[in-house]
C-alpha positions in Angstrom: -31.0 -25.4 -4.5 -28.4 -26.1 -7.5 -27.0 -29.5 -8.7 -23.4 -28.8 -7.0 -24.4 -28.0 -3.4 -26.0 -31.3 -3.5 -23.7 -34.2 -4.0 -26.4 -36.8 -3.4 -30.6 -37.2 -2.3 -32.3 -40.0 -2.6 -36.5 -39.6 -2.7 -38.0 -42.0 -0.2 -41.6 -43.6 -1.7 -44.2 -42.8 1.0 -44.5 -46.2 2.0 -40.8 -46.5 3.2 -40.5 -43.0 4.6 -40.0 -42.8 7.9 -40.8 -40.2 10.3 -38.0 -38.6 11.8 -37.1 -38.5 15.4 -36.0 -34.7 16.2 -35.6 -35.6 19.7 -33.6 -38.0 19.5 -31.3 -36.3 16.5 -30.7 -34.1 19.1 -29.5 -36.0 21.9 -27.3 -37.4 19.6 -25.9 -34.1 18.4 -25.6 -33.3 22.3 -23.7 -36.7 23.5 -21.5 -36.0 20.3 -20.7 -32.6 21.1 -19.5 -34.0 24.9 -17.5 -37.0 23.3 -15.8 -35.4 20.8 -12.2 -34.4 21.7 -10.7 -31.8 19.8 -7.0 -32.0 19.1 -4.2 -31.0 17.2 -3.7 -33.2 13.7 0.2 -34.7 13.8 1.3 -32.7 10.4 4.1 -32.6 8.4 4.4 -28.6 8.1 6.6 -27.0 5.2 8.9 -24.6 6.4 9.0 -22.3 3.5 4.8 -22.4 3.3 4.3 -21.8 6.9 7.1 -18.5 7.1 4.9 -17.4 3.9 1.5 -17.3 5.2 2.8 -16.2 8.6 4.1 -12.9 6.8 0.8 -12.5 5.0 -1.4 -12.6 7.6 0.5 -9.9 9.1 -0.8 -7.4 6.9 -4.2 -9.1 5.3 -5.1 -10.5 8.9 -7.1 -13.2 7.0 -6.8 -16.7 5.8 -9.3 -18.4 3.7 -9.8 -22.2 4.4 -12.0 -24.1 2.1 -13.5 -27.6 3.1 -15.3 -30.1 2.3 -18.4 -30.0 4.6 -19.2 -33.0 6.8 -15.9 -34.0 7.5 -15.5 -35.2 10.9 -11.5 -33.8 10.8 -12.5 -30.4 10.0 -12.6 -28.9 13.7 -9.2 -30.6 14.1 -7.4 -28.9 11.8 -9.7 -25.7 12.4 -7.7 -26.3 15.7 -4.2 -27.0 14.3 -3.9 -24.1 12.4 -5.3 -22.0 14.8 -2.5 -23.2 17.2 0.3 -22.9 14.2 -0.8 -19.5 13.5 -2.5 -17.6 16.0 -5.8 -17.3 14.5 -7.9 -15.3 17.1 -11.1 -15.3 15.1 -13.0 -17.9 13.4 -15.7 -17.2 10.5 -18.0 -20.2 9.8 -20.2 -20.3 6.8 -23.3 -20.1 8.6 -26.1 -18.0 9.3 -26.4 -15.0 10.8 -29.0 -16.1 13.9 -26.4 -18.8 15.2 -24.2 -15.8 16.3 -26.7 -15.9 19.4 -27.1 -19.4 19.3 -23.4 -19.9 19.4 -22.8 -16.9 22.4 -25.5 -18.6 24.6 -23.6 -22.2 24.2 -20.4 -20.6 25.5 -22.5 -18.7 27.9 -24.4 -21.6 29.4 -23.4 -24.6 27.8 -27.4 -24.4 26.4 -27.9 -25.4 22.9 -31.0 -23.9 20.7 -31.5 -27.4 19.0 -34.3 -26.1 16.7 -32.3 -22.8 15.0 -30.0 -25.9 14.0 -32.3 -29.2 13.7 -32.7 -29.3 9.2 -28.8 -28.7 8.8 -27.7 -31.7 6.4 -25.1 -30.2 4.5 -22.3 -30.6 7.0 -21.6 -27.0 7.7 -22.6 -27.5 10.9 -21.3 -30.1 12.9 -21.2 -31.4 16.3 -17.0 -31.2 15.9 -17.8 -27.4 15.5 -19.5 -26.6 19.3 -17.0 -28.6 20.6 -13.8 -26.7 19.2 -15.8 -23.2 19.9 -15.9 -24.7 23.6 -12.3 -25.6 23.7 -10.5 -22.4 21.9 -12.6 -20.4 24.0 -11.6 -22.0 27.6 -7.5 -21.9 26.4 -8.1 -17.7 25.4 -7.5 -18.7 21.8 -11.0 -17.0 20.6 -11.9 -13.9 20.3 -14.9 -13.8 18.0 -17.0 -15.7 15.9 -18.1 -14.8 12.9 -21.8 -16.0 10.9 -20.9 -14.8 7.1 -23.7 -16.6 4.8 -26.6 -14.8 4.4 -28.7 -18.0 2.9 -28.3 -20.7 0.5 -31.5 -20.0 -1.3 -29.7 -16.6 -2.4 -28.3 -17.0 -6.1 -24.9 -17.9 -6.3 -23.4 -14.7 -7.3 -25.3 -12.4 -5.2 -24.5 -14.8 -1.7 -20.9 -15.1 -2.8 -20.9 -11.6 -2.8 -22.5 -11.0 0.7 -20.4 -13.3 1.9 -17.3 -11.7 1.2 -18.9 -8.3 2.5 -19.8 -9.8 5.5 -16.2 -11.4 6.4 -14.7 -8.2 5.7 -16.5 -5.8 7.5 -15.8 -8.3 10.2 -12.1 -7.9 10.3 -9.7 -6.5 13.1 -6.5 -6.2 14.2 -6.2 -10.1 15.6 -6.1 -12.4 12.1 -9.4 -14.7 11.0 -9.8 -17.9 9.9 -12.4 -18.1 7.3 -13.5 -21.6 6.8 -15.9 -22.1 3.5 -17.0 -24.9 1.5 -14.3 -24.9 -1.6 -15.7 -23.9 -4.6 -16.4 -20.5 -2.7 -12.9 -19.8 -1.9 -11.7 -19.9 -5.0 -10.1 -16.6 -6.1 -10.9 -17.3 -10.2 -14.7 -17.2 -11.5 -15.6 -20.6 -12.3 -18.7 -22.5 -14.5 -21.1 -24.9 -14.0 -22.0 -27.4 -16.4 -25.7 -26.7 -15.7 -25.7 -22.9 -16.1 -24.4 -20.2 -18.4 -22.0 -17.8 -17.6 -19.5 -17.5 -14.8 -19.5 -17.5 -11.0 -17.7 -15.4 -9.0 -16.8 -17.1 -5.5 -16.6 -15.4 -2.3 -12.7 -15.8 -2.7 -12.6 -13.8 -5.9 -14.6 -10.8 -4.5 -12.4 -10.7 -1.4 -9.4 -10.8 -3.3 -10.9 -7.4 -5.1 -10.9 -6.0 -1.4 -7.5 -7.7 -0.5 -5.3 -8.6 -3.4 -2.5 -10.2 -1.4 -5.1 -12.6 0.3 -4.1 -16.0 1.0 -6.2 -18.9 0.6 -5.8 -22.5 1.1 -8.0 -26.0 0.7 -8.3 -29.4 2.9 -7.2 -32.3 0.4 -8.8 -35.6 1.1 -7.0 -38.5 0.3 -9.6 -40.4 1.2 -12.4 -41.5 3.2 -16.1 -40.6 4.1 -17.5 -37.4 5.2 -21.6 -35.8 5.1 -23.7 -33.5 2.5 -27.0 -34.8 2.2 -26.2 -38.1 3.3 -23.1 -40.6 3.2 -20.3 -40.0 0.9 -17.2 -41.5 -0.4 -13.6 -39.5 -1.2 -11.7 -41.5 -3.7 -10.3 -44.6 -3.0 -6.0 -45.0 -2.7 -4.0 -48.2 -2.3 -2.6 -48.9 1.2 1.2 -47.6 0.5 -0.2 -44.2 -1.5 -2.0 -43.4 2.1 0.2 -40.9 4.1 1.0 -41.5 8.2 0.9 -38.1 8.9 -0.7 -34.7 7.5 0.9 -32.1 5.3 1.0 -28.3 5.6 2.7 -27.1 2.2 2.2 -24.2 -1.0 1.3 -25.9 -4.3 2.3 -25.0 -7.9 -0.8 -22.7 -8.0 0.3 -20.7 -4.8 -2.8 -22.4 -2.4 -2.1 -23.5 0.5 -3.0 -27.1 1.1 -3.4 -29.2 4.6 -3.4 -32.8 3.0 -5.7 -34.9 5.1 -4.7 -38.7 5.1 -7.9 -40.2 5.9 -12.0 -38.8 6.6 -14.6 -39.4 8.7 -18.2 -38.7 8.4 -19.2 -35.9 11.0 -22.2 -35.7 13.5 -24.6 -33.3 11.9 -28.2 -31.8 13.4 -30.0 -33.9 10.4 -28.1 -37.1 9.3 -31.2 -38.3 7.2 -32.6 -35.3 5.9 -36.2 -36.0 6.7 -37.6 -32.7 7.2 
């Protein structure tokens, strides 16, 4: 596991460690799941941007998304964008396996706690059954799509896969491909810890796709999950904006500008495993 998938971890002496209480994560993650009320995000959208990526996905039928994970807001603007666009497909960074997992939930309403119960990263979110649930009962999803073959993969190689994956995966009816950011970008990037570059899931896409799109959630501020409890940067009261904001930036990405965050409901808030 590398330094920048995990913002924070704090080791527990054995004396304080607590066990942890699976069954109770779980009804947790299930009362969430019924609470939660997805909606559309009041936003601010840019004419000129939204024309743009409406004539783009006409011919690439594909719009990368990249997120910070754990952010209770996520599904919510999963959902906007799905209703200002027509998105009719939604690929999540997860694995494979959930594809069932996920197609029994619609099915029955039945949720396989244990495929999901060690997920403390914030890709997987309580937020996320619920909007499957609701763009499924309003005809606004027609598949799902499981692109990461497995974070223990090296970087590279995964990025790769993933990119494969969403692509095979394409149709007709344009995607949503939601992604944590660094692997949307469409430029190989560094790591201070390791030699050499890395080349995102964006980048190799874009080899497939040259005139993909791709856009990012900015956080003004707030709170959201990976690995625990963390904090966005702090603004003053009159830099924080009323409303979202749909718009292009100098760089040609297409940025949803989230006022404020929330910390999402995830299988494993403690990560005690």
């Amino acid at each position: 596991m590398f330094w920048h998938d995990i913002l924070f971890c704090m080791e527990e002496s054995p004396t304080n460690k607590q066990e942890r209480n699976i069954n109770k994560d779980e009804q947790t993650f299930l009362e969430a799941i019924s609470a939660i009320s997805i909606k559309e995000i009041p936003t601010i959208f840019d004419g000129l941007a939204v024309q743009k990526l409406t004539n783009n996905l006409e011919s690439t039928k594909l719009f990368i998304l990249g997120e910070m994970h754990g952010v209770k807001e996520n599904v919510n603007i999963i959902y906007t964008l799905f209703k200002k666009f027509g998105f009719r497909r939604l690929a999540l960074e997860w694995e494979p396996k959930l594809k069932d997992v996920i197609e029994k939930f619609l099915e029955s309403g039945e949720l396989n706690f244990d495929t999901i119960k060690d997920s403390s990263d914030g890709r997987i979110t309580a937020g996320h059954f619920a909007l499957i649930k609701k763009l499924k009962s309003e005809g606004m999803l027609e598949h799902v799509v499981c692109f990461d073959e497995g974070s223990e993969a090296e970087w590279n190689k995964r990025d790769l896969n993933m990119a494969r994956n969403i692509l095979a995966n394409l149709s007709d009816t344009p995607t949503l491909a939601v992604v944590g950011n660094l692997h949307a970008k469409m430029e190989p990037i560094t790591f201070e810890d390791e030699t050499g570059q890395q080349h995102p899931m964006g980048e190799n896409i874009k080899k497939g796709i040259p005139t993909i799109s791709s856009g990012k959630i900015e956080y003004l501020t707030g709170q959201f999950h990976n690995f625990g409890t963390q904090e966005f940067g702090k603004l003053s009261e009159e830099d924080i904006l009323s409303e979202a904001r749909f718009y292009q930036d100098e760089n040609g990405i297409y940025t949803f500008e989230l006022p404020e965050a929330h910390i999402a409901t995830v299988p494993n808030p403690d990560e005690r495993i």
